[in-house]
C-alpha atoms as a printed R data frame, in Angstrom:
    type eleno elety resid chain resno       x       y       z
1   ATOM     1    CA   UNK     A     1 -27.482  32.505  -6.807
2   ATOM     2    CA   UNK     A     2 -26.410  32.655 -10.839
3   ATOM     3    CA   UNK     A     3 -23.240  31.178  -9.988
4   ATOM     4    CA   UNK     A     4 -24.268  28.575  -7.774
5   ATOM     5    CA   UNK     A     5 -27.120  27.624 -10.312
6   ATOM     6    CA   UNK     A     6 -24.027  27.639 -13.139
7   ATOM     7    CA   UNK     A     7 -21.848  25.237 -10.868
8   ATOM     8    CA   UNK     A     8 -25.176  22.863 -10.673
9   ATOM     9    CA   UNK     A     9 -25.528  22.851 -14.294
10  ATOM    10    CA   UNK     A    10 -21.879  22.122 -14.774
11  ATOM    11    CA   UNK     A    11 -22.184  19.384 -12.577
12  ATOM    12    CA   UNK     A    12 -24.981  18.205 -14.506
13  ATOM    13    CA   UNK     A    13 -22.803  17.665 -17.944
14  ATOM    14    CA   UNK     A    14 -21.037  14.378 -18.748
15  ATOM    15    CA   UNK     A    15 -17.380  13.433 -18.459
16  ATOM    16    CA   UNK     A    16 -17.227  10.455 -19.776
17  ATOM    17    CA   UNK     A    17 -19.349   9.109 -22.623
18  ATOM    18    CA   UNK     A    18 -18.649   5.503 -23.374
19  ATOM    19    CA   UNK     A    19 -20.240   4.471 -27.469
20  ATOM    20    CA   UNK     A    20 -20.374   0.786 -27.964
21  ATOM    21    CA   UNK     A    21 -16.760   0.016 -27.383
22  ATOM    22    CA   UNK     A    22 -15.218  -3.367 -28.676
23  ATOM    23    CA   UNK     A    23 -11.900  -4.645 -27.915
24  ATOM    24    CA   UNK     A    24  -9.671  -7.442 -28.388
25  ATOM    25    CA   UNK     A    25  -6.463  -8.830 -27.500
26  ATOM    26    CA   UNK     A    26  -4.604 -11.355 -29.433
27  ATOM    27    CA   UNK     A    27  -2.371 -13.693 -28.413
28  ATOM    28    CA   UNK     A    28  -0.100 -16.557 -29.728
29  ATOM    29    CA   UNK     A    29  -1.363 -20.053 -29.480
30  ATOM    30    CA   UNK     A    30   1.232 -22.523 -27.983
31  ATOM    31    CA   UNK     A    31   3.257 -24.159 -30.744
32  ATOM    32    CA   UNK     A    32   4.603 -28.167 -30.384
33  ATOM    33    CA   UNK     A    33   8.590 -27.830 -30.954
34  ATOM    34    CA   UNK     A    34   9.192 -24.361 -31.699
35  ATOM    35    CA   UNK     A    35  12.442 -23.459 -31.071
36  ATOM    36    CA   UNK     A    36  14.165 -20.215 -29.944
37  ATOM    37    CA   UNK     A    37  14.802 -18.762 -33.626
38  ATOM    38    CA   UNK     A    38  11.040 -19.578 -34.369
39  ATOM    39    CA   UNK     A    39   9.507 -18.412 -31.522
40  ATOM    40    CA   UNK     A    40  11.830 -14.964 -31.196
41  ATOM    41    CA   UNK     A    41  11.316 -14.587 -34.953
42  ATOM    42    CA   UNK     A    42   7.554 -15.370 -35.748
43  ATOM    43    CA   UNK     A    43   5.599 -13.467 -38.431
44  ATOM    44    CA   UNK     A    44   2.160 -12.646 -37.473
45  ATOM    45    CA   UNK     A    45   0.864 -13.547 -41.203
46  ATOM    46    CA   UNK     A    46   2.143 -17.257 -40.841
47  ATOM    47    CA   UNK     A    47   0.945 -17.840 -37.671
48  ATOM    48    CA   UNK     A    48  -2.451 -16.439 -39.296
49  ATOM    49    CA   UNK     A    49  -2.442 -19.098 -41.939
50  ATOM    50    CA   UNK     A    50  -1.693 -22.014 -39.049
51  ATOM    51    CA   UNK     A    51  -4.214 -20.307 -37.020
52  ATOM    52    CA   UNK     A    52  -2.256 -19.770 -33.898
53  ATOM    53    CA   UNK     A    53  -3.091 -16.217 -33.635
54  ATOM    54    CA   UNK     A    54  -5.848 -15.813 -31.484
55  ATOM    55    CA   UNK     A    55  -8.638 -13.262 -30.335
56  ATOM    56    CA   UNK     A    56  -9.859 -12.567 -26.363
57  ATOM    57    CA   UNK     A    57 -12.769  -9.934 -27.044
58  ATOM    58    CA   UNK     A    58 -12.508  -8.358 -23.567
59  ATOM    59    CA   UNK     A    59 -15.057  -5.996 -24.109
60  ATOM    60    CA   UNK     A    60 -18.457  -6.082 -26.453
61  ATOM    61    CA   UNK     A    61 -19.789  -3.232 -27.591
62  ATOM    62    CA   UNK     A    62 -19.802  -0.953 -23.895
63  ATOM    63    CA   UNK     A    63 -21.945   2.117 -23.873
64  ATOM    64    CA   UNK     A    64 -22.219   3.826 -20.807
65  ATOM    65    CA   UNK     A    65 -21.981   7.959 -19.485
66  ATOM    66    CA   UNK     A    66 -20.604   9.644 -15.722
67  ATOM    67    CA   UNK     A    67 -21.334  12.756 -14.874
68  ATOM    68    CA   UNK     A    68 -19.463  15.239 -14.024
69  ATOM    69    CA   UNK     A    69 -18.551  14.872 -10.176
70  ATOM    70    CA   UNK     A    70 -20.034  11.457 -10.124
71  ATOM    71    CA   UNK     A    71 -18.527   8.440  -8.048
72  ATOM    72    CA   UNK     A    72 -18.814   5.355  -9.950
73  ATOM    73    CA   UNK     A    73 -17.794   2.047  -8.648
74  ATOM    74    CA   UNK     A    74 -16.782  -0.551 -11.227
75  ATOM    75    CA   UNK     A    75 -17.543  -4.113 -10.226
76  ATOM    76    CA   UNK     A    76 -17.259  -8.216 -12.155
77  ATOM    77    CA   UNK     A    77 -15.780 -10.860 -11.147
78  ATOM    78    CA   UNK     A    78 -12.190 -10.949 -12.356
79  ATOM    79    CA   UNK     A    79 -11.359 -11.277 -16.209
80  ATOM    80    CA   UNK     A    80 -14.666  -9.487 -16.819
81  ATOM    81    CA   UNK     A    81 -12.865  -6.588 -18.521
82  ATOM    82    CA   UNK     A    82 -12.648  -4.106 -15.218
83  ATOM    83    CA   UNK     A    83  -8.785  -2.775 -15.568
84  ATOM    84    CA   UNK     A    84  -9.316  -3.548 -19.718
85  ATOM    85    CA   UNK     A    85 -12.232  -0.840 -19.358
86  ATOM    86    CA   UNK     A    86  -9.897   1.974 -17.419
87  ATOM    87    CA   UNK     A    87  -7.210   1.789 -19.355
88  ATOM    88    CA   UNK     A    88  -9.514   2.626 -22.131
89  ATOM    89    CA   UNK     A    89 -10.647   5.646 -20.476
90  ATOM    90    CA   UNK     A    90  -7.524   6.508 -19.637
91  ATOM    91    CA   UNK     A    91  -6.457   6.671 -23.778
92  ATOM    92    CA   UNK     A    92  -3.501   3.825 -22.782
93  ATOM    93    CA   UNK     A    93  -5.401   0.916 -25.255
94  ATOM    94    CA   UNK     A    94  -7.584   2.127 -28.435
95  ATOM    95    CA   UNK     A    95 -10.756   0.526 -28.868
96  ATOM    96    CA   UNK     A    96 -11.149  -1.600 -31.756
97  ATOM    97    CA   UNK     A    97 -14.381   0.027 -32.590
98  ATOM    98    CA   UNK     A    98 -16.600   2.564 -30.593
99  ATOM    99    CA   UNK     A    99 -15.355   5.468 -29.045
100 ATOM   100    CA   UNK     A   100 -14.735   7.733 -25.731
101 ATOM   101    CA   UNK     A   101 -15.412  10.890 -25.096
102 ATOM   102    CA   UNK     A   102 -13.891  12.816 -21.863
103 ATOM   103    CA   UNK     A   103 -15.464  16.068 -22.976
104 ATOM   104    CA   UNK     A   104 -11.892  17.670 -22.725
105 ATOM   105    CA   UNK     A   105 -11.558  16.848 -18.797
106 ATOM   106    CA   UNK     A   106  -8.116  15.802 -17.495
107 ATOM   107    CA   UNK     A   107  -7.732  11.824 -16.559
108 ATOM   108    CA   UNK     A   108  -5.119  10.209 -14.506
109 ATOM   109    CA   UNK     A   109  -5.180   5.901 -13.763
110 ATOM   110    CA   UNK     A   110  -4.087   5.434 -10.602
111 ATOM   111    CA   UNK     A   111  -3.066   1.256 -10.843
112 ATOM   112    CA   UNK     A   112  -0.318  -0.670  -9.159
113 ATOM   113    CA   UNK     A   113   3.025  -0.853 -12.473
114 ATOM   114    CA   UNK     A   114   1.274   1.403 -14.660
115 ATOM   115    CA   UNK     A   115   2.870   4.461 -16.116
116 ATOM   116    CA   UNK     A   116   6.422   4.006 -14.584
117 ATOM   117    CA   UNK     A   117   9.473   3.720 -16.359
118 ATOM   118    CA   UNK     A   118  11.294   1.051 -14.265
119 ATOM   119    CA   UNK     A   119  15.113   2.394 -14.815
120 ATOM   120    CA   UNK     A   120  14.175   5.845 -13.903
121 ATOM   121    CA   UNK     A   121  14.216   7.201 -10.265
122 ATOM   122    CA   UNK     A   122  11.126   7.716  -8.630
123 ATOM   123    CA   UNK     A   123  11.978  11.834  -9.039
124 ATOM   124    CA   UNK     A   124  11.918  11.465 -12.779
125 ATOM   125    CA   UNK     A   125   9.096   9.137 -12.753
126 ATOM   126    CA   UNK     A   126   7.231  12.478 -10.972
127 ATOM   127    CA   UNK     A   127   8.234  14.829 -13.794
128 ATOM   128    CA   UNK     A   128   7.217  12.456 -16.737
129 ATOM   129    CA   UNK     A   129   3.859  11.272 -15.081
130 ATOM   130    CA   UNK     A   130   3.064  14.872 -14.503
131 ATOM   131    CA   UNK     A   131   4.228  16.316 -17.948
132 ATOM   132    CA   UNK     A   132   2.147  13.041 -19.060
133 ATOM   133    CA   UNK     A   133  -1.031  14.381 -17.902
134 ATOM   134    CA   UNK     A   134  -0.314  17.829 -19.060
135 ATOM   135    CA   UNK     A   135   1.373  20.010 -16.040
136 ATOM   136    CA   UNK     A   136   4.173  21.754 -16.820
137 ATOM   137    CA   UNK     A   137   7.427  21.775 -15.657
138 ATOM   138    CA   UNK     A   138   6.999  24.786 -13.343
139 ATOM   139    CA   UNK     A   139   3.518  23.192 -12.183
140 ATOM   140    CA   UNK     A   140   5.575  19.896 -10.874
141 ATOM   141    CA   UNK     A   141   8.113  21.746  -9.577
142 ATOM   142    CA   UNK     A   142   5.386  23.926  -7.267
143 ATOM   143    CA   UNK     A   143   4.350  20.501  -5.990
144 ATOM   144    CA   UNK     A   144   6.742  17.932  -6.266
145 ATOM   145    CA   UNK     A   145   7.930  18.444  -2.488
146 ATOM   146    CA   UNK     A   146   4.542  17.929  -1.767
147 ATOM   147    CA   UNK     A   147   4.357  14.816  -3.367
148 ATOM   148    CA   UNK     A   148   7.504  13.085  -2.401
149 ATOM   149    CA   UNK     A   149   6.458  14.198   1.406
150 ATOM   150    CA   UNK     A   150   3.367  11.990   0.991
151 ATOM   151    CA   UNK     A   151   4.944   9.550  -0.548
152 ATOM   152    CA   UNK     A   152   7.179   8.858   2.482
153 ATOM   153    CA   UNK     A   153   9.875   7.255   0.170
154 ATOM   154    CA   UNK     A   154  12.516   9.558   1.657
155 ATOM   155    CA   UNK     A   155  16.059   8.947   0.348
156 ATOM   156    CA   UNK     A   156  14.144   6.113  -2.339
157 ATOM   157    CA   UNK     A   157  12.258   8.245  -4.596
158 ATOM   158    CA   UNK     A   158  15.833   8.772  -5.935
159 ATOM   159    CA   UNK     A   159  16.695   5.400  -6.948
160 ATOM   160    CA   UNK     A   160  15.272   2.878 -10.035
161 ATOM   161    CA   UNK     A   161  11.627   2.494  -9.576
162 ATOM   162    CA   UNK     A   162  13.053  -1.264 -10.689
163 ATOM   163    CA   UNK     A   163  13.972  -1.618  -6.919
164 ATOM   164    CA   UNK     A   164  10.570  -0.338  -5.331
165 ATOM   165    CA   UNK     A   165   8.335  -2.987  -3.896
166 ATOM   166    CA   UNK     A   166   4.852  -3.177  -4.779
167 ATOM   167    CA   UNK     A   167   4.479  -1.318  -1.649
168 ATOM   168    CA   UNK     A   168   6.032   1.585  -2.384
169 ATOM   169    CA   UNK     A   169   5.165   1.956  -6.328
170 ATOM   170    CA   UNK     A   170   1.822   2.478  -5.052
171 ATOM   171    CA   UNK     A   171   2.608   5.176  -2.739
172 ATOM   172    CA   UNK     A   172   4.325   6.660  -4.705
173 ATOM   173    CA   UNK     A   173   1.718   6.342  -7.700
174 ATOM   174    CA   UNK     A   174  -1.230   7.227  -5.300
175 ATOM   175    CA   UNK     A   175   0.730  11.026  -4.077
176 ATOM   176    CA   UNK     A   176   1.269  11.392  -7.727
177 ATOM   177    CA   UNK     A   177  -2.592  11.417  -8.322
178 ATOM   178    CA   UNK     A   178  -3.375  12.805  -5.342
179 ATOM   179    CA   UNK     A   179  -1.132  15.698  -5.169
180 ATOM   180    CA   UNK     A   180  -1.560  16.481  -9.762
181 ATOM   181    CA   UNK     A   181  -5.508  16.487  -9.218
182 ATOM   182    CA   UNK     A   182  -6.769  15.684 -12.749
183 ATOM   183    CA   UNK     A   183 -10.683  16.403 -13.331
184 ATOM   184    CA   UNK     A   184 -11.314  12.591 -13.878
185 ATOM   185    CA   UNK     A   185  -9.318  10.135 -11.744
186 ATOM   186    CA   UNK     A   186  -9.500   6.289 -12.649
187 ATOM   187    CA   UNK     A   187  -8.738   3.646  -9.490
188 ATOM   188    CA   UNK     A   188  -7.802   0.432 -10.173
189 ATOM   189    CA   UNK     A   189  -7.651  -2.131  -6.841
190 ATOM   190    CA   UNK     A   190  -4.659   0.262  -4.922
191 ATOM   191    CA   UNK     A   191  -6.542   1.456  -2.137
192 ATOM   192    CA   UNK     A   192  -5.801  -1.484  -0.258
193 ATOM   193    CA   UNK     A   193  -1.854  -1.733  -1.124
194 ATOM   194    CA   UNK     A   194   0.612  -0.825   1.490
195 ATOM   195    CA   UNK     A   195   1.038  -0.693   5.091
196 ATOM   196    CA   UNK     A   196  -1.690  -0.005   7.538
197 ATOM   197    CA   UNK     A   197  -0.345   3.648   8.025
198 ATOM   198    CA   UNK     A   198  -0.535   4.810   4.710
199 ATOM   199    CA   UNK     A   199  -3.698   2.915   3.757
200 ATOM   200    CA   UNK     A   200  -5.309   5.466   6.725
201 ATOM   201    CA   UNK     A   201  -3.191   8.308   4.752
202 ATOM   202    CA   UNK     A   202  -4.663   7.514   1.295
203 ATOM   203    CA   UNK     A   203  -8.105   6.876   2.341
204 ATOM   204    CA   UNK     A   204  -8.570  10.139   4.248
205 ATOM   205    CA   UNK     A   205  -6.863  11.842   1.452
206 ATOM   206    CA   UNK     A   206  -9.186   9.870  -1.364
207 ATOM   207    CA   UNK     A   207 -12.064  11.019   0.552
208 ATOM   208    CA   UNK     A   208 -11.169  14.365   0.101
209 ATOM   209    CA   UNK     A   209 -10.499  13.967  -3.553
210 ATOM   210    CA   UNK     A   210 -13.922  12.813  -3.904
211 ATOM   211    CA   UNK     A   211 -15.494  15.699  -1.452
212 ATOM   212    CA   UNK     A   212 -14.680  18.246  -4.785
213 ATOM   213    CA   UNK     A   213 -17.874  17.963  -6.316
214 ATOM   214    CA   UNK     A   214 -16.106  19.026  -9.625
215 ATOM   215    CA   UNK     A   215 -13.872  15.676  -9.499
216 ATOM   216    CA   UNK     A   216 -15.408  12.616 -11.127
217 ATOM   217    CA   UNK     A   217 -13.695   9.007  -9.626
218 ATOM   218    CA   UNK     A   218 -14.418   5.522 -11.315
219 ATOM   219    CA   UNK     A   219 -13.454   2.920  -9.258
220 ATOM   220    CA   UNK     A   220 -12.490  -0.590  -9.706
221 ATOM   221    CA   UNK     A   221 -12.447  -3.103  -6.696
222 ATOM   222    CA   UNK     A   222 -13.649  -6.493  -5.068
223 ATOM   223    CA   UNK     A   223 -13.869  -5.430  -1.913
224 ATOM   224    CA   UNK     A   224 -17.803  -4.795  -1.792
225 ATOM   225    CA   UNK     A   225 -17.615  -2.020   1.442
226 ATOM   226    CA   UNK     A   226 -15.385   0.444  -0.536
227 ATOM   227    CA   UNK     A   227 -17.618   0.354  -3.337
228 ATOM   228    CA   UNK     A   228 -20.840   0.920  -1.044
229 ATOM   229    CA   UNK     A   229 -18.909   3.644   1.407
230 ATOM   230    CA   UNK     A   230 -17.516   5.855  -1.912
231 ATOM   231    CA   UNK     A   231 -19.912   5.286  -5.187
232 ATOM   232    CA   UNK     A   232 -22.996   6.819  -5.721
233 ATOM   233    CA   UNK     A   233 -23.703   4.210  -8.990
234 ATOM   234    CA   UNK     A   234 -22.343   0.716 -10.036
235 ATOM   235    CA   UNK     A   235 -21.151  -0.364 -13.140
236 ATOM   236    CA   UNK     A   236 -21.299  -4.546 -13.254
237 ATOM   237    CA   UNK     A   237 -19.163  -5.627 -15.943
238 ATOM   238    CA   UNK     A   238 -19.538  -9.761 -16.840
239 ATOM   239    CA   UNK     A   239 -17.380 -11.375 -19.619
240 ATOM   240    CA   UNK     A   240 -16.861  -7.719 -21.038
241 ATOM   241    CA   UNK     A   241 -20.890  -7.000 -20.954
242 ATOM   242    CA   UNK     A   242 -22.919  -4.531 -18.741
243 ATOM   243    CA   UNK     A   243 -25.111  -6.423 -16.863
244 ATOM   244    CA   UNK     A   244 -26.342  -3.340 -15.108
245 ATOM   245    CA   UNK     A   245 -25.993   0.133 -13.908
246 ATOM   246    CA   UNK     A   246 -27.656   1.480 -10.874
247 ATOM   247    CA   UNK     A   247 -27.541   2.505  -7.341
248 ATOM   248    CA   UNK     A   248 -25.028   1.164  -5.674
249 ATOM   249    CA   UNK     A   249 -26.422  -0.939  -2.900
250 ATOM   250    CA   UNK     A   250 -29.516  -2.248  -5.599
251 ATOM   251    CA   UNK     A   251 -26.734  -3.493  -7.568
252 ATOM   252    CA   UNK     A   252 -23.971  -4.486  -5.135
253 ATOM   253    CA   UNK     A   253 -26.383  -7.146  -3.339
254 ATOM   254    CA   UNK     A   254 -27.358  -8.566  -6.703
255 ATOM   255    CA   UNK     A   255 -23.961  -8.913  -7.316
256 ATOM   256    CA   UNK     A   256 -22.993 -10.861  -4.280
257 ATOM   257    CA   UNK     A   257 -25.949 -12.869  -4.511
258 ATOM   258    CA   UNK     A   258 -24.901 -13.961  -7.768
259 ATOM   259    CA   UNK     A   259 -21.218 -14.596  -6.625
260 ATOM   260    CA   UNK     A   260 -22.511 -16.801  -4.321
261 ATOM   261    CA   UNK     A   261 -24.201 -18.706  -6.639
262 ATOM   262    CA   UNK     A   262 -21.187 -18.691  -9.215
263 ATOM   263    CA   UNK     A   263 -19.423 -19.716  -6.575
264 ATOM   264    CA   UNK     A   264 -21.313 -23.059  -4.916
265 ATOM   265    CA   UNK     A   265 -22.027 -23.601  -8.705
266 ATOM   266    CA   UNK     A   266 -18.096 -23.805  -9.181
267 ATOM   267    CA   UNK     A   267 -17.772 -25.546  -6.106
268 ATOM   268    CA   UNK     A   268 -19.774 -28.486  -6.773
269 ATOM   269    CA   UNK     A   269 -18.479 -29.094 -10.714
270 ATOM   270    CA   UNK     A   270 -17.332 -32.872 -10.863
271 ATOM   271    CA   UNK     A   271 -13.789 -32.705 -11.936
272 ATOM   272    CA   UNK     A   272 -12.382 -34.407 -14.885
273 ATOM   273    CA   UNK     A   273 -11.083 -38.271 -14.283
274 ATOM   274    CA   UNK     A   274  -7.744 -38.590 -14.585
């Protein structure tokens, strides 16, 4: 009874607390007849003084906390600051300002092209992803059969990940996740990727990620049924805002409802004369 009241208590402490995180990207402002030396050779401090430097604030000031073993879906329309926000969890961008805290828990970002080094072979890419999120060696060697197995990239997972379709970097990015189980594990819109096969594969085997009560899962997608069959609590992310957190069906249908409305609304927008 003391340890099963210890587990609850554990399960009870966060593993993610987001503090009013900002951040920006910049980007270059197109530039009438600039020519190849120019535009190869640009300084950022005279583009400044032009003004062709410019901000996109993706996110504004996000404050937010999971639990540990919580499911948390991660909704917005796109360019609402979704992927932006996981990447920041997963310590790949730095926040401007504000800060996250995984309370020392293990994160992997499972996310079609992220995290592979395109000229190495899908083998190496195994090794550095794992040593990455802090197995060693002799850790990835105990499972790395296991992974390529699940993979089902056969004689591929030794050539450039350069020459993998889309198709099979996921594969082989979800049995990397799924086989290195990291306490926190970050999904970003790759459940669906693939053939029909392995899409049964990774779902059975994502449901039994999330059975481990221990294992906390954010996850990104527009596909409003995996959201309501997995998460226990939404996250709706507009224009880099929270516009709320709740349970998941309360917040899914406002969502949609609001789609639809964002949607006739774009619909019926006179467009410009020519």
């Amino acid at each position: 009874m003391a340890q099963e009241a210890a587990e609850q208590e554990n399960l009870h402490r966060p593993a993610i607390t987001a503090k009013d995180v900002y951040l920006s990207y910049r980007s270059i402002a197109p530039v009438k007849r600039r020519n190849i030396r120019q535009a190869s050779g640009f300084k950022d401090d005279a583009f400044k003084k032009k003004g062709r430097v410019e901000h996109f604030e993706a996110l504004h000031g996000v404050s937010f906390e999971v639990e540990k073993g919580e499911i948390i879906g991660l909704i917005g329309r796109n360019g609402s600051g979704k992927s932006t926000l996981l990447r920041v969890l997963a310590g790949i961008f730095e926040p401007d300002k504000g800060n996250v805290n995984l309370h020392g828990n293990t994160v992997s970002l499972l996310a079609l092209g992220v995290g592979f080094q395109m000229q190495l072979s899908g083998r190496e890419n195994i090794y550095l992803s794992g040593l990455l999120l802090g197995f060693s060696k002799a850790e990835i060697d105990d499972q790395i059969d296991e992974i390529i197995e699940f993979s089902e990239l056969g004689r591929f997972i030794e050539q450039p990940v350069r020459t993998y379709s889309s198709g099979m970097q996921s594969k082989l990015g979800f049995a990397i996740t799924a086989i290195l189980k990291t306490d926190i594990i970050l999904v970003d819109e790759v459940l669906s990727v693939g053939d029909s096969h392995f899409k049964k594969k990774s779902g059975r085997k994502m449901a039994e990620l999330i059975s481990e009560k221990s294992r906390t899962v954010v996850i990104v997608s527009h596909n409003p049924e995996t959201i309501r069959t997995n998460c226990e609590k939404v996250i709706w992310l507009h224009d880099g805002d929270i516009l709320k957190i709740g349970p998941t069906n309360e917040v899914v249908d406002e969502y949609e409802a609001f789609m639809a409305q964002y949607d006739v609304e774009a619909w019926e927008k006179p467009k410009k004369k020519k």
